[in-house]
C-alpha positions as CSV (number, residue, x, y, z in Angstrom):
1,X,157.6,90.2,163.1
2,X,154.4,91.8,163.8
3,X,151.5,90.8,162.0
4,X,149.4,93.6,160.4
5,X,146.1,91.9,161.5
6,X,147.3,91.1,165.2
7,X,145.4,91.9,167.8
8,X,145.3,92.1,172.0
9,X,142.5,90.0,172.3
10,X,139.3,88.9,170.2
11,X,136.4,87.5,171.6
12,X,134.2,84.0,170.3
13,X,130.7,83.6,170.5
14,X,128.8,80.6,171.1
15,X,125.6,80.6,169.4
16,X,124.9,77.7,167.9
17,X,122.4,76.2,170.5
18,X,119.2,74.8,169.9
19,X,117.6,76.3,173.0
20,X,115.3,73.5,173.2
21,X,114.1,74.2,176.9
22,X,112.1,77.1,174.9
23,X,110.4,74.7,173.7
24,X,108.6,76.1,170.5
25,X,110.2,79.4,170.9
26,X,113.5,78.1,169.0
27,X,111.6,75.7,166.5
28,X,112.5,77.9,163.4
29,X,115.4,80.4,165.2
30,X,118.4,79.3,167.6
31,X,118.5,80.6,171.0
32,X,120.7,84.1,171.0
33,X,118.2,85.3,168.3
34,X,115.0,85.3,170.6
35,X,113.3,88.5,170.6
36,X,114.1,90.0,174.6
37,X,112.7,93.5,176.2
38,X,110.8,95.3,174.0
39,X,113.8,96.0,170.9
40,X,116.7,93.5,172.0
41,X,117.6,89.8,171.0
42,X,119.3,88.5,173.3
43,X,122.8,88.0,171.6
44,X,122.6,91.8,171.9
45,X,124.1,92.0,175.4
46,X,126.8,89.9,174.2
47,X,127.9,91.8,171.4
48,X,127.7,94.9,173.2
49,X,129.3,94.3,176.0
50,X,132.4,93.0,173.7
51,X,132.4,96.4,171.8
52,X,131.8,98.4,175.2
53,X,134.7,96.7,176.5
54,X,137.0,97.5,173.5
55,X,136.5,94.3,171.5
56,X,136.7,95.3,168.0
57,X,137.2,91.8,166.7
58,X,134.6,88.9,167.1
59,X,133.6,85.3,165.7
60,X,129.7,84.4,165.7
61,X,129.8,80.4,165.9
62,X,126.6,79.5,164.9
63,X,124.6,76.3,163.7
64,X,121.4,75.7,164.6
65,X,119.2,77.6,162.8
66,X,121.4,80.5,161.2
67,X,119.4,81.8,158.9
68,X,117.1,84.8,161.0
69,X,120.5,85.4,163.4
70,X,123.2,85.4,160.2
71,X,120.5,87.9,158.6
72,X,120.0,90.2,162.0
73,X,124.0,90.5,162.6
74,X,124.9,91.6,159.3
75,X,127.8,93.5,159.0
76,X,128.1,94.5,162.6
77,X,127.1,98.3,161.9
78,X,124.5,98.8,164.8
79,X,127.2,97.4,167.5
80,X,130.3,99.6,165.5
81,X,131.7,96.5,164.3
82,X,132.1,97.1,160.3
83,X,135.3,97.3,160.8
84,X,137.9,97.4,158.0
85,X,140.8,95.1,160.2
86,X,138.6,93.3,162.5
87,X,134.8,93.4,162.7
88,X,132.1,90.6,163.4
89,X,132.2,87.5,161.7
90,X,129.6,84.6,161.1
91,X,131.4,81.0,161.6
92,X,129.7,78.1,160.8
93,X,130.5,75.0,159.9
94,X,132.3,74.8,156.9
95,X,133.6,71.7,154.0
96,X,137.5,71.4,155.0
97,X,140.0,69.5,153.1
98,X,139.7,66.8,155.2
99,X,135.8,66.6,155.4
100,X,133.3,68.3,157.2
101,X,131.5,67.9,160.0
102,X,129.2,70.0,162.5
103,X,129.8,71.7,166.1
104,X,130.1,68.1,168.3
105,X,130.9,70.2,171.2
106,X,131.7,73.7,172.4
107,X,135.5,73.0,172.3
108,X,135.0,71.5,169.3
109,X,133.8,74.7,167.7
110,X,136.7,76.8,168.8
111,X,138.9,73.8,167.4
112,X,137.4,73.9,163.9
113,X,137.6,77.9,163.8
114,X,141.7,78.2,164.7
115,X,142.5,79.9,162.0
116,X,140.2,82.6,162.3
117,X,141.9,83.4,165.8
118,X,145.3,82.4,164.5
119,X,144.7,84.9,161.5
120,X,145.0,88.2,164.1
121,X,147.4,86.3,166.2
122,X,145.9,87.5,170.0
123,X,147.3,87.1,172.8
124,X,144.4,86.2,174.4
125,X,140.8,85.1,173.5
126,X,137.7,85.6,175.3
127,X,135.0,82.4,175.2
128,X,131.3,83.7,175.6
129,X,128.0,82.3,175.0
130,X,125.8,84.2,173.4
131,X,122.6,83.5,175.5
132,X,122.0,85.4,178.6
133,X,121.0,88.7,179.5
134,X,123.9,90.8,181.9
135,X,126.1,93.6,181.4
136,X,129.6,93.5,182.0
137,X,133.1,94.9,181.2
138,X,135.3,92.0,180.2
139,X,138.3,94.1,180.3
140,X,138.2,94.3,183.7
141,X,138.2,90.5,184.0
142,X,141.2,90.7,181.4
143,X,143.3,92.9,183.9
144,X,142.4,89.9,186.5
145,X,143.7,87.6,184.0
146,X,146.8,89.3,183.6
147,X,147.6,90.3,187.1
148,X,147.6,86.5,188.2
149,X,149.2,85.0,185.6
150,X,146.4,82.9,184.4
151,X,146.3,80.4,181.9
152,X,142.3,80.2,181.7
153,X,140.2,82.8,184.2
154,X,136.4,81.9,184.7
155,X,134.1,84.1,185.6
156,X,131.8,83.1,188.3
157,X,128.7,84.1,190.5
158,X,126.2,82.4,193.0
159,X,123.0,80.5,192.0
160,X,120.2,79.4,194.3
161,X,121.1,76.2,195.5
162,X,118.3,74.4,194.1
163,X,119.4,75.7,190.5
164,X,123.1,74.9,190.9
165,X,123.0,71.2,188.9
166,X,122.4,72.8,185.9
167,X,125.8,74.9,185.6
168,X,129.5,74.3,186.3
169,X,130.5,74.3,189.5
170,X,133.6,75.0,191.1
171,X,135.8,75.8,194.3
172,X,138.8,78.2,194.6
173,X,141.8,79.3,197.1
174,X,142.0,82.0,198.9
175,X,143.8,83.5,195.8
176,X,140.9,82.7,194.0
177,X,142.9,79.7,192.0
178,X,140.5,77.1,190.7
179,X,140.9,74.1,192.8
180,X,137.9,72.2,191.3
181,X,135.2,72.0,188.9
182,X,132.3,69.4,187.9
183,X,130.4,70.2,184.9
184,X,126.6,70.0,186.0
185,X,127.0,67.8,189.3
186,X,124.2,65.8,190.5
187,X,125.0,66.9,194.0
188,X,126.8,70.2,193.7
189,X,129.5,70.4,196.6
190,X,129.2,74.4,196.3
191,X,126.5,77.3,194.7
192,X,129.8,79.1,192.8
193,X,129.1,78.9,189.3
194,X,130.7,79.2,186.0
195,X,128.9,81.5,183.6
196,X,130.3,79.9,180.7
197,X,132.8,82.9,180.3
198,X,136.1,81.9,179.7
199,X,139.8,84.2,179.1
200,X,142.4,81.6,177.7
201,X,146.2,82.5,177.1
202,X,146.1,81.6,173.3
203,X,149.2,79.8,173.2
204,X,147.5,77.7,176.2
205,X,143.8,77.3,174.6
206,X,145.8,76.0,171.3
207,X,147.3,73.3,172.7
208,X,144.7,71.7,174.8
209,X,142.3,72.1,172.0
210,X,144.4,70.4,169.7
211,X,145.1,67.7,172.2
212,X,141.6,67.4,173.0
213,X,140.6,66.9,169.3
214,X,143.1,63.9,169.4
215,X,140.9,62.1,172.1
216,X,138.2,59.8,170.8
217,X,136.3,59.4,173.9
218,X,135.6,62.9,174.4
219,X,133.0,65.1,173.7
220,X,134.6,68.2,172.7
221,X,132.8,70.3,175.4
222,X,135.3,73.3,177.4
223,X,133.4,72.0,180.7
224,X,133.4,68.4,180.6
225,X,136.8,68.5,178.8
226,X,138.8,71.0,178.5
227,X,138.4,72.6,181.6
228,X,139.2,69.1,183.9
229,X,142.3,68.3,181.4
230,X,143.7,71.7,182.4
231,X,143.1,71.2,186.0
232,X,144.5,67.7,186.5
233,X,147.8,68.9,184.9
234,X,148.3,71.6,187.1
235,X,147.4,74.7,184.8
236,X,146.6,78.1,186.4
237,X,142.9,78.4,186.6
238,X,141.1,81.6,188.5
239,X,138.2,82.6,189.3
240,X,136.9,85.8,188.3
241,X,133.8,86.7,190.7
242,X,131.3,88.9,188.7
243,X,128.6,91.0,190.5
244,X,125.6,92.5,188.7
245,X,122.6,90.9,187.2
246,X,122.9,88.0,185.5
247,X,120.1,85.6,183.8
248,X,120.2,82.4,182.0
249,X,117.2,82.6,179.8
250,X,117.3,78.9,178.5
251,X,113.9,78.3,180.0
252,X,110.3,79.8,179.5
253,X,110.2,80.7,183.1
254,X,113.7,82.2,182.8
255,X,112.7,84.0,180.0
256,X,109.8,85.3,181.1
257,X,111.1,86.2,184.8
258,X,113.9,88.2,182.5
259,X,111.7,90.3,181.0
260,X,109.5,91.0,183.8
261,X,112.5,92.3,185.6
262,X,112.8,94.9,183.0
263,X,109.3,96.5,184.5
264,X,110.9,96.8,187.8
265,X,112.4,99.9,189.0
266,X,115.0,99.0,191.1
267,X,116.3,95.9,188.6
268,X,120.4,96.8,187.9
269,X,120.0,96.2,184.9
270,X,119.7,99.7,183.7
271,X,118.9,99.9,179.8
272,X,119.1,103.2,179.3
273,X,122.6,103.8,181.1
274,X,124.3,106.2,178.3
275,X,128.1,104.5,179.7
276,X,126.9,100.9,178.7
277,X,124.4,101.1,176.3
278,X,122.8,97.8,174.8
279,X,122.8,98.2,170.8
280,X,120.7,96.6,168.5
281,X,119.2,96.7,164.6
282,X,116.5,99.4,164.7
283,X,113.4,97.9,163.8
284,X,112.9,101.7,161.8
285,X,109.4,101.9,162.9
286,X,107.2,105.1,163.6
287,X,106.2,106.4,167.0
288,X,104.5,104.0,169.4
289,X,100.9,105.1,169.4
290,X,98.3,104.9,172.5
291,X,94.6,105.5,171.4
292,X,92.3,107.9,173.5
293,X,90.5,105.0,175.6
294,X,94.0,102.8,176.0
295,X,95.1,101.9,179.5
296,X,99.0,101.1,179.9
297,X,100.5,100.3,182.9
298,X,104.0,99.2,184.2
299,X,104.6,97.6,180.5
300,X,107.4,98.8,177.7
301,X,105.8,99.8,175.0
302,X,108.1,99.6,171.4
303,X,107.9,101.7,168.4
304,X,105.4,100.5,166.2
305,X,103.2,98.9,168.6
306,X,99.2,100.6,168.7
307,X,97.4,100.0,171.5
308,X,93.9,100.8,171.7
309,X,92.9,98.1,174.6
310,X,94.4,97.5,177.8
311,X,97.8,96.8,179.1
312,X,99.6,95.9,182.2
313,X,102.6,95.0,183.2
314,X,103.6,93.2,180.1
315,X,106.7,93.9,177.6
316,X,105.5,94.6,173.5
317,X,107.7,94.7,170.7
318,X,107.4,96.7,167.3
319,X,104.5,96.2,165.4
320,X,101.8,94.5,167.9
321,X,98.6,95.8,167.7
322,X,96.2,95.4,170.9
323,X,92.3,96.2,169.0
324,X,89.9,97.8,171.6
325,X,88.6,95.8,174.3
326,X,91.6,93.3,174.4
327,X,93.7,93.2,177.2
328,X,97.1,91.6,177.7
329,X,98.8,91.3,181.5
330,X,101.3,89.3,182.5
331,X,103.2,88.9,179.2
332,X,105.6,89.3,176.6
333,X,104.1,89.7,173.4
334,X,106.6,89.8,170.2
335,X,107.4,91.6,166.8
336,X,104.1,92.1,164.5
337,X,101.4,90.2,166.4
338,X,98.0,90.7,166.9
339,X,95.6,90.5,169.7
340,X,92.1,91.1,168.7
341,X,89.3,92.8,169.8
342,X,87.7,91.3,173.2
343,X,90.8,88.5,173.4
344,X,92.4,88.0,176.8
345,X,96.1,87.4,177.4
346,X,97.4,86.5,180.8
347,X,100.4,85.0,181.4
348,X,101.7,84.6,177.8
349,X,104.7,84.5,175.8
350,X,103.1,85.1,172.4
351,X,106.2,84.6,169.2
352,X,106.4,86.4,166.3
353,X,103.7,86.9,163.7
354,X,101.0,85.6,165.8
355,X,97.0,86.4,165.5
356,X,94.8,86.1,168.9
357,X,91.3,85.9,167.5
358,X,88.2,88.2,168.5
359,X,87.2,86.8,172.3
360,X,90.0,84.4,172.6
361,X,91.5,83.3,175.9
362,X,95.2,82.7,175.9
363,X,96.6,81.9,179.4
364,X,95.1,82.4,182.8
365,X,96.1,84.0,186.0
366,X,97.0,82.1,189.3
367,X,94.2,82.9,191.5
368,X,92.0,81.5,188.3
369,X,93.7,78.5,188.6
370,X,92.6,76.4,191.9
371,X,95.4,73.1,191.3
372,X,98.7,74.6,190.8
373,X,100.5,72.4,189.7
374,X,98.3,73.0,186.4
375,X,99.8,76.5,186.6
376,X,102.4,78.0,184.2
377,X,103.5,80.2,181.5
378,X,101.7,79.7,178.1
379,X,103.8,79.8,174.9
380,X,102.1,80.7,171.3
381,X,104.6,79.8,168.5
382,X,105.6,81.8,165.9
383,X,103.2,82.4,163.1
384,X,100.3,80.9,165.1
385,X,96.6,81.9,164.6
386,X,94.1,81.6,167.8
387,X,90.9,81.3,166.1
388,X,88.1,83.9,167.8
389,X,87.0,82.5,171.0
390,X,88.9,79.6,171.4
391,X,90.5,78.9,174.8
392,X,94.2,77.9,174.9
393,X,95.0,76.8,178.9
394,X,97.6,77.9,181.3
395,X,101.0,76.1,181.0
396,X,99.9,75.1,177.4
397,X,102.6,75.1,174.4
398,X,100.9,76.1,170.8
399,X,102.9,75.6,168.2
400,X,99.9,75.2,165.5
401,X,97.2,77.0,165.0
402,X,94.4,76.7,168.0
403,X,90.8,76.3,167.5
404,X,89.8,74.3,170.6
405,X,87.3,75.9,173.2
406,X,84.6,77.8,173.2
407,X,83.1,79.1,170.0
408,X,81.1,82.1,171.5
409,X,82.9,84.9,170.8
410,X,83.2,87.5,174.0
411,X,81.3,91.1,173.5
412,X,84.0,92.6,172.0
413,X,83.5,96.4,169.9
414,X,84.9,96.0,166.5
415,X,88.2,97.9,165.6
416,X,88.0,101.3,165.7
417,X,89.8,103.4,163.4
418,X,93.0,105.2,164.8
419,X,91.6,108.4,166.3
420,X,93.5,111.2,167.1
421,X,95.5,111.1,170.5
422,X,99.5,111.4,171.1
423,X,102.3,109.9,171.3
424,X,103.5,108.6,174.3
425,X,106.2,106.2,175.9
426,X,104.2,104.1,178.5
């Protein structure tokens, strides 16, 4: 009989990670809601490449920090999923009959939430995570999925070599059938990597999960798990080989490199492609606005920023104000901060909310910096004040409010009031 609520497919997103490799950047928000690119967070590519791919039906696993992400997804509208049979859904943890508990693994949070996929009866379900920047049609990989039979498809790419211990890494056939697969190796046999996209048969993810939830000893996780216990018993795995741009953004330097790439013309990522678009929760902001004596180069500019100092090659979001006399290069500089008059900002990824006082340093650039090693991005928390000029280092992580450093405060001209210029899109 068919169900009213069945469905081809539906996809599951895992967003419940703590992201703590960005370090003070996920203290109060988890990982997939970081601000990214001007307007975006980055569960945005996610959920829009489900919905361009014909995806009307997905579950948001979240647990770390809900709150801001819960609040941003809503009911789906901006990514056309308020849908009356189908539509986004939050899923966290929840009190069962039998007792709660939290997300002990990946697999483990697909394993709690089988009744939501039970409930529209699929015939397949899509696995993503919800933290990392790409663009890609997943019905594609579907048709792959199909056309070999597969009991669980994988979609893979290359990584540097140096970079490949920190993923899953695999070997295939000719055919591209999975012949192995170590989750995070200490010495990776290959650079083919799984991108933590997975397309199971439901019938097939059913029963390993529930077999896997019978085993004490492990720890719930599709890579260290799942995925070997599928293997060993001879279950049809492929590899799906996806080409495009692709970034893991778990790091600072990750997420930084990510947004620079953004300012760079010939990056494939390509925003403003009207076939693919990314969508996200409008901000509903005026105009961008670029006083008379501003200088903007190579940087994205969002609505609702002013600029009245200097900018280059950096990425602002909505609402950041750079006074006259300030300068920013280098960095990414998010939602409704403040860089005062005469302050400096090199090499920066400034949170949220922040305040860079009148003269302050935050950052520095590399030639500046003779050893190195002492080199790095500098991170500014959410909420955090810079007091006027104070000096906060290179590779430095602020997650209270600075003070230290000099107390002279640079020459700086007091903030003008908005004169009249235009409106442009730098």
């Amino acid at each position: 009989m068919l169900k009213l609520n069945k469905k081809k497919w539906i996809a599951m997103i895992l967003a419940g990670g703590q992201g703590s490799r960005l370090l003070s950047l996920t203290k109060r928000l988890a990982k997939p809601a970081v601000p990214f690119g001007g307007k975006y967070r980055i569960i945005d590519f996610t959920l829009s490449n489900c919905v361009n791919s014909g995806i009307d039906t997905v579950g948001v696993l979240t647990q770390y920090q809900p709150l801001l992400l819960n609040e941003y997804i809503g009911n789906g509208q901006p990514w056309d999923l308020d849908r009356v049979h189908g539509g986004v859904f939050v899923l966290p943890p929840y009190q069962q009959s039998s007792g709660s508990d939290w997300y002990t693994g990946t697999a483990n949070a697909i394993y709690q939430n089988l009744q939501f996929i039970q409930r529209y009866d699929p015939d397949y379900v899509l696995i993503l995570s919800g933290d990392h920047i790409y663009k890609m049609d997943y019905s594609k990989m579907l048709k792959f999925h199909r056309q070999h039979q597969a009991d669980c498809t994988i979609a893979t790419l290359e990584v540097p070599r140096h970079e490949a211990d920190r993923f899953g890494i695999l070997a295939s056939d000719e055919e591209g059938r999975i012949t192995s697969f170590e989750e995070k190796p200490a010495q990776p046999k290959s650079n083919m990597a799984s991108m933590g996209i997975y397309i199971f048969s439901t019938k097939t993810l059913v029963r390993y999960l529930e077999e896997d939830a019978l085993d004490d000893a492990s720890s719930k996780d599709f890579g260290k798990n799942i995925i070997p216990a599928m293997l060993g018993s001879g279950a049809r795995l492929f590899a799906y080989p996806f080409e495009g741009y692709w970034k893991d953004v778990g790091t600072i330097d990750s997420l930084w490199e990510a947004n620079m790439d953004l300012l760079d013309p010939s990056m494939p990522l390509d925003l403003g492609d009207p076939q693919w678009r990314i969508y996200a929760r409008n901000a509903v902001r005026p105009p961008q606005y670029v006083g008379r004596d501003a200088v903007v180069q190579n940087s994205i500019v969002t609505e609702g920023a002013e600029i009245y100092g200097e900018v280059d090659f950096s990425v602002l979001f909505a609402g950041v104000v750079v006074e006259p006399g300030a300068t920013v290069r280098d960095s990414i500089v998010m939602p409704g901060t403040v860089i005062r008059s005469g302050a400096v900002v090199d090499y920066a990824i400034i949170a949220e909310g922040c305040e860079i006082g009148r003269g302050a340093r935050v950052g520095s650039r590399p030639e500046d910096t003779p050893d190195k090693s002492l080199w790095g991005v500098t991170v500014i928390a959410e909420g955090v004040t810079v007091a006027p000029g104070a000096v906060v280092p290179a590779k430095a992580v602020v997650d209270g409010d600075w003070n230290i450093g000099s107390a002279v405060v640079l020459d700086a001209p007091e903030p003008a009031e908005k004169e009249a210029g235009e409106v442009v899109r730098a």
